[in-house]
MARTOR-205513 format. One line per 5 residues: number of its first residue (from 1); their letters; for each residue x, y, z of C-alpha. Coordinates in Angstrom, 1 decimal, m for minus. Example, Ala and Ser with C-alpha at 12.3 -4.5 7.8 and 13.67 -1.06 7.14 Angstrom:
residues 2
1	AS	12.3:m4.5:7.8 | 13.7:m1.1:7.1
***
This chain:
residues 314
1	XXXXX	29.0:134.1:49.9 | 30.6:134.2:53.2 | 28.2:131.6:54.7 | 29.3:129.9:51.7 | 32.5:129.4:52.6
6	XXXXX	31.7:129.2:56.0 | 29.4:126.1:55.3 | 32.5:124.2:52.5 | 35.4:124.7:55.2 | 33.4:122.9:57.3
11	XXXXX	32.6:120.5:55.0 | 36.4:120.3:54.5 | 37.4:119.9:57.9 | 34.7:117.3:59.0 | 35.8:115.0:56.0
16	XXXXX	39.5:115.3:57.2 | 38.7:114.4:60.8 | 36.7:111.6:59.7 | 39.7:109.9:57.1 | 42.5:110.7:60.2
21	XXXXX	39.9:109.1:63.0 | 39.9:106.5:60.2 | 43.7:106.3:59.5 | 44.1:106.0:63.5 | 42.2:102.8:63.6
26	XXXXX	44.1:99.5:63.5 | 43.4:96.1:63.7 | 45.5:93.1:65.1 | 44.8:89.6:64.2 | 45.2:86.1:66.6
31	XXXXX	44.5:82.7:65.7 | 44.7:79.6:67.7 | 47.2:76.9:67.9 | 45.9:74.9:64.8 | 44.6:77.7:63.1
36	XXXXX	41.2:77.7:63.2 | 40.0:79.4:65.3 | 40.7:83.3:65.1 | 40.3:86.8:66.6 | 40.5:90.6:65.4
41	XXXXX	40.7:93.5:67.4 | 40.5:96.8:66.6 | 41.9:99.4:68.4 | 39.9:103.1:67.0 | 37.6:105.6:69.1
46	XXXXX	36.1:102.2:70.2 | 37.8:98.6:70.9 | 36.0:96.2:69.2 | 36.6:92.4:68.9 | 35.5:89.8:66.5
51	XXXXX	35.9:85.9:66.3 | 36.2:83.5:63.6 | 35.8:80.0:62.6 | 37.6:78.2:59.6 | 37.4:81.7:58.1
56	XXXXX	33.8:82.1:58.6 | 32.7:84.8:61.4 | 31.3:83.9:64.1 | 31.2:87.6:65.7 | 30.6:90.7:64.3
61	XXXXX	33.2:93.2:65.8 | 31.7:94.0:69.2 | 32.3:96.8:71.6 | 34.1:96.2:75.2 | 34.7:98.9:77.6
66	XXXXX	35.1:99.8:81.2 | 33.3:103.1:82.6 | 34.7:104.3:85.7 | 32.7:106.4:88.2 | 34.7:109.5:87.6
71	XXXXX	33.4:109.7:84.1 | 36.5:108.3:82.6 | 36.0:105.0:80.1 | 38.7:102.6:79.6 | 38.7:101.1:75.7
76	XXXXX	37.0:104.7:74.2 | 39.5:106.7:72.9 | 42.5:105.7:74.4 | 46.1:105.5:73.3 | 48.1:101.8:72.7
81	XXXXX	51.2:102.2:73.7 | 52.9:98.5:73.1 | 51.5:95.3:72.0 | 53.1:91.6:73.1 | 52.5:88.1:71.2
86	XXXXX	53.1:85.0:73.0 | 52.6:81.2:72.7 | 51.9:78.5:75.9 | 51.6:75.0:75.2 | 51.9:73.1:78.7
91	XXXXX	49.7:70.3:80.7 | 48.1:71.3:84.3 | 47.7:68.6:86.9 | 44.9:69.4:88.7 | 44.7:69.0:92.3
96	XXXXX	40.5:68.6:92.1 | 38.8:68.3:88.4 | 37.7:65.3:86.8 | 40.2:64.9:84.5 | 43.8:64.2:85.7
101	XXXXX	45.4:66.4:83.3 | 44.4:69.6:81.1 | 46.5:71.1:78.2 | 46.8:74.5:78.1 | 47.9:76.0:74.7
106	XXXXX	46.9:79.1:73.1 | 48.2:82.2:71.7 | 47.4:85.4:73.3 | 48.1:89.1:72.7 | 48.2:91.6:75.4
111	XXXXX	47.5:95.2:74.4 | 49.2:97.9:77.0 | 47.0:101.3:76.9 | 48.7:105.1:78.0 | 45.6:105.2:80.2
116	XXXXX	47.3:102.7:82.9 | 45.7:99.3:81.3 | 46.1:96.3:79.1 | 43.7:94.1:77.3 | 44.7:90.4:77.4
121	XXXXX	43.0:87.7:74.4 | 43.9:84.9:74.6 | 42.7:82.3:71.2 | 42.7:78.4:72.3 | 41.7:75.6:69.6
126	XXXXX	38.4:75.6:71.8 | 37.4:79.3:71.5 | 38.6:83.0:72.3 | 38.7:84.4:76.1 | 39.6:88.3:77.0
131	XXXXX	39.8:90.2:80.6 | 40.6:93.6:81.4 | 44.2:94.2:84.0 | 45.0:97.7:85.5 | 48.4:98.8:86.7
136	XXXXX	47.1:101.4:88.5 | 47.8:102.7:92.2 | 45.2:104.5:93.4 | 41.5:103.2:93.8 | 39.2:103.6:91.3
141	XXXXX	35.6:102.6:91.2 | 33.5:100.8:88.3 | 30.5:102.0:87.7 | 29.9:99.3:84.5 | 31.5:97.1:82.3
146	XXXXX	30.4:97.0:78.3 | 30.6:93.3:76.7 | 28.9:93.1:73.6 | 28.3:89.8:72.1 | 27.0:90.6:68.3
151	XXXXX	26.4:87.8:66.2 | 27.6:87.7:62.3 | 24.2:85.6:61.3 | 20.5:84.7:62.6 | 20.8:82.3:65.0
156	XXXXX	19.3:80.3:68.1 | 20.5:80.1:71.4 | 19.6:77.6:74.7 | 19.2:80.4:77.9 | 17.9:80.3:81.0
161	XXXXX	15.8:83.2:82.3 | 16.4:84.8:85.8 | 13.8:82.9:87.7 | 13.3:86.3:89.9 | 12.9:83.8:93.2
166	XXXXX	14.5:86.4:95.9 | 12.6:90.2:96.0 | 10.7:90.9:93.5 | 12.2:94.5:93.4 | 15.2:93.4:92.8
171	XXXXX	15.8:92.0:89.4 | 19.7:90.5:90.3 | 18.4:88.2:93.2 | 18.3:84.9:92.0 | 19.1:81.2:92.6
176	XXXXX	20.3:80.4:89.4 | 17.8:77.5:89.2 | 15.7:77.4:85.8 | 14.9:75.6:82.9 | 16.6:76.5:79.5
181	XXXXX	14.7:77.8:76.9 | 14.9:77.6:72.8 | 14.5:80.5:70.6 | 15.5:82.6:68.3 | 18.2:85.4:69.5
186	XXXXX	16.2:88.2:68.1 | 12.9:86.5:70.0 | 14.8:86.7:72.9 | 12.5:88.5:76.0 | 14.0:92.0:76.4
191	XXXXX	12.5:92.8:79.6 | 14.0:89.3:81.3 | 18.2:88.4:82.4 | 19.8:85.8:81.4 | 22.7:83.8:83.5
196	XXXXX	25.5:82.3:82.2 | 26.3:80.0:80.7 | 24.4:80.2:77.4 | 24.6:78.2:73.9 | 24.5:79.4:70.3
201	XXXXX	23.6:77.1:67.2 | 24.1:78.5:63.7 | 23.8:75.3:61.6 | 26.2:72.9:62.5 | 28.6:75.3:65.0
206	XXXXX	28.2:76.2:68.4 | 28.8:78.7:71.0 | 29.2:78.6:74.2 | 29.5:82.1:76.2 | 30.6:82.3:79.8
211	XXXXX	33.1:83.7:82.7 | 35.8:82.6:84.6 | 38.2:83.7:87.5 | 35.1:86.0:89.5 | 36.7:87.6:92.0
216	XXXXX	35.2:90.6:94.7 | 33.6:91.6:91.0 | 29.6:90.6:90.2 | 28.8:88.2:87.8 | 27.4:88.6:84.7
221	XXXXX	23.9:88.9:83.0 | 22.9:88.5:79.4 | 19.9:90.6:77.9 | 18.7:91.3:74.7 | 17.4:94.9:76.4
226	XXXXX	17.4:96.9:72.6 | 15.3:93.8:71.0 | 18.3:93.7:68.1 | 19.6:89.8:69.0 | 22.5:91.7:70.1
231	XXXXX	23.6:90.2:74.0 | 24.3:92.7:75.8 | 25.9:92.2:79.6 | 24.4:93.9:82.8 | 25.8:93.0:86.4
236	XXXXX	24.6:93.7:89.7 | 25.5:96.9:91.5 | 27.0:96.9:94.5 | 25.3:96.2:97.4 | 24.9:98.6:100.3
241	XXXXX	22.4:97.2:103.2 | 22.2:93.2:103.4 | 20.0:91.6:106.1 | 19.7:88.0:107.1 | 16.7:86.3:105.2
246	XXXXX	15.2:84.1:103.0 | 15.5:80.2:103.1 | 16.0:79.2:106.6 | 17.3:83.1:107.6 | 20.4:81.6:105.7
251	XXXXX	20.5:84.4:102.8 | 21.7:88.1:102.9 | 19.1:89.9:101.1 | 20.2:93.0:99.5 | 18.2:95.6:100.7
256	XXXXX	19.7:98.5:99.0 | 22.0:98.9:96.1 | 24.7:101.5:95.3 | 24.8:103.1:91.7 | 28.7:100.8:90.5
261	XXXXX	29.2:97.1:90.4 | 32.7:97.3:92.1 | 35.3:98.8:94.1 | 38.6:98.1:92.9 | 42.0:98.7:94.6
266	XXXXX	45.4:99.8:92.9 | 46.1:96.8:90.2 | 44.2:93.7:89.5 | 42.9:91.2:86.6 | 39.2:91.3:85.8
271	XXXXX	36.9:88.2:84.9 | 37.4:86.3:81.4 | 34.9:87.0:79.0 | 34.9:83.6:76.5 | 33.3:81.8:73.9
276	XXXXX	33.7:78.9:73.0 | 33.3:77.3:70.1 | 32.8:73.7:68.5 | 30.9:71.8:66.0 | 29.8:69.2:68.1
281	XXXXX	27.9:69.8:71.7 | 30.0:66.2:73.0 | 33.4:68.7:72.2 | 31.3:71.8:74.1 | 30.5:69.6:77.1
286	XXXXX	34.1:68.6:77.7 | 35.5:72.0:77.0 | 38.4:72.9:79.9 | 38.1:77.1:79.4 | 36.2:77.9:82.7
291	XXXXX	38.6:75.8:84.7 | 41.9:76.9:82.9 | 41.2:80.5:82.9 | 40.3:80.5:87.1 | 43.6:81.4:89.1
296	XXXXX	45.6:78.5:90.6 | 44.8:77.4:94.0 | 45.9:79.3:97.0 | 46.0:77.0:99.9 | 49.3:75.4:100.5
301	XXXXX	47.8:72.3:102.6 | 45.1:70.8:100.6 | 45.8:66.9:102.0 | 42.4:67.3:104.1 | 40.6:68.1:101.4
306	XXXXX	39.4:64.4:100.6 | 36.6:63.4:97.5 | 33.3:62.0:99.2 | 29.1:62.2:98.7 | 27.3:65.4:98.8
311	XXXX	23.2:66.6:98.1 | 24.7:69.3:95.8 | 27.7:70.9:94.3 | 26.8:74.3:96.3
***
């Protein structure tokens, strides 16, 4: 009898915990400028994300999160504090791009956390973009960053495989050089990384997932490491012993890696994650995000900087 009683109040109690973890979760919604395009976050024991299109979904809610070396993980568990809405609609000039004007309009919500950090989406008519800031003042070290990108249907996608060209035993060293390939996101090669930029067709839509505004931070791998067609992100740890190599003794070759991707320093803004989305690749191909999102140029003097013939862009 007593184990009984035992075995319903715990019964009891587990149902309670589970309908108040429940109760605690909240959702927040944000739709581009002309409406199409949308975003809902929710804000529970995990922050999760997903995207729409014209009312259709485009991502299933997807997990983002930041684990820090001293075991603590921004975007699990954590408190929200304050939420802010805001609207931008303004043109750029740019100094250097190939158009001689952008617009930049969206509307964006920034969610502030008790733990000393925000998240920032931001949803354009072109797709949906969101980074990580910290307002913190000591240093603090990231030991990885969790992006999932989980797709609402089937789908195919247009990758490009790490080509592995730099040491063998080193899986992150890579030119960046490769062709693309076409397959099914659930035929996707586990065991192989993916570089960004990559595409998405489902029917007539697509997607197009990538990064902007890198900065002292590594960039960022695709995989399909569980074999689900779920992308998953990995990035480069940190390197420890570089020596001159490769082409021409022009390369540092990482020797040695430590076990984090960064070291980060009292406050800062982390790279945009974004996807972007169209219905026709001509609208993909002349898609501004990437540029928009990067931080404005720093150089006060840029009248020697003059356009002229080059091999190559790098």
């Amino acid at each position: 009898m007593k184990r009984f009683f035992i075995t319903v109040a715990a019964t009891i109690f587990a149902v309670v915990a589970t309908s108040v973890a429940i109760a605690a979760e909240k959702s927040y919604s944000l739709t581009s400028p002309n409406g199409r395009v949308g975003a809902t976050i929710t804000v529970g024991e995990k922050l999760t994300y997903a995207v729409d299109f014209e009312g259709k979904a485009v991502l299933a809610p997807s997990q983002i999160a930041l684990h820090l070396a001293d075991g603590e993980v921004l975007g699990v568990g954590d408190r929200l504090v304050k939420t802010k809405n805001a609207s931008v609609d303004r043109v750029v000039l740019p100094q250097f791009y190939f158009r001689t004007e952008i617009a930049d309009c969206y509307n964006e919500l920034i969610l502030s956390f008790r733990e000393g950090y925000s998240l920032e989406f931001r949803a354009y008519d072109e797709g949906v973009t969101y980074r990580f800031r910290t307002s913190r003042k000591a240093d603090y070290v990231v030991e990885n960053e969790v992006a999932e990108f989980r797709f609402a249907e089937p789908a195919k996608v247009w990758i490009a495989y790490n080509n592995l060209t730099g040491e063998k035993n080193d899986r992150y060293m890579t030119s960046f050089e490769n062709t693309y390939t076409y397959t099914a996101l659930k035929d996707i090669d586990w065991r192989r990384l993916i570089f960004a930029p990559i595409v998405v067709e489902r029917n007539d839509l697509k997607l197009w997932i990538s990064e902007s505004n890198l900065e002292d931070y590594p960039g960022m791998f695709l995989s399909n490491r569980d074999g689900d067609g779920v992308l998953d992100t990995e990035f480069a740890p940190r390197p420890k012993e570089v020596e001159q190599g490769g082409y021409n003794m022009l390369q540092g070759m990482v020797k040695s890696r430590h076990d984090y991707i960064a070291e980060c320093h009292g406050s800062r803004s982390f790279p945009w994650r974004t996807v972007a989305i169209c219905s026709n690749l001509l609208r993909l191909a002349n898609n501004n995000l990437v540029w928009i999102l990067a931080d404005e140029c720093r150089l006060e003097d840029t009248s020697w900087i003059k356009p002229g013939k080059v091999a190559w862009e790098w």
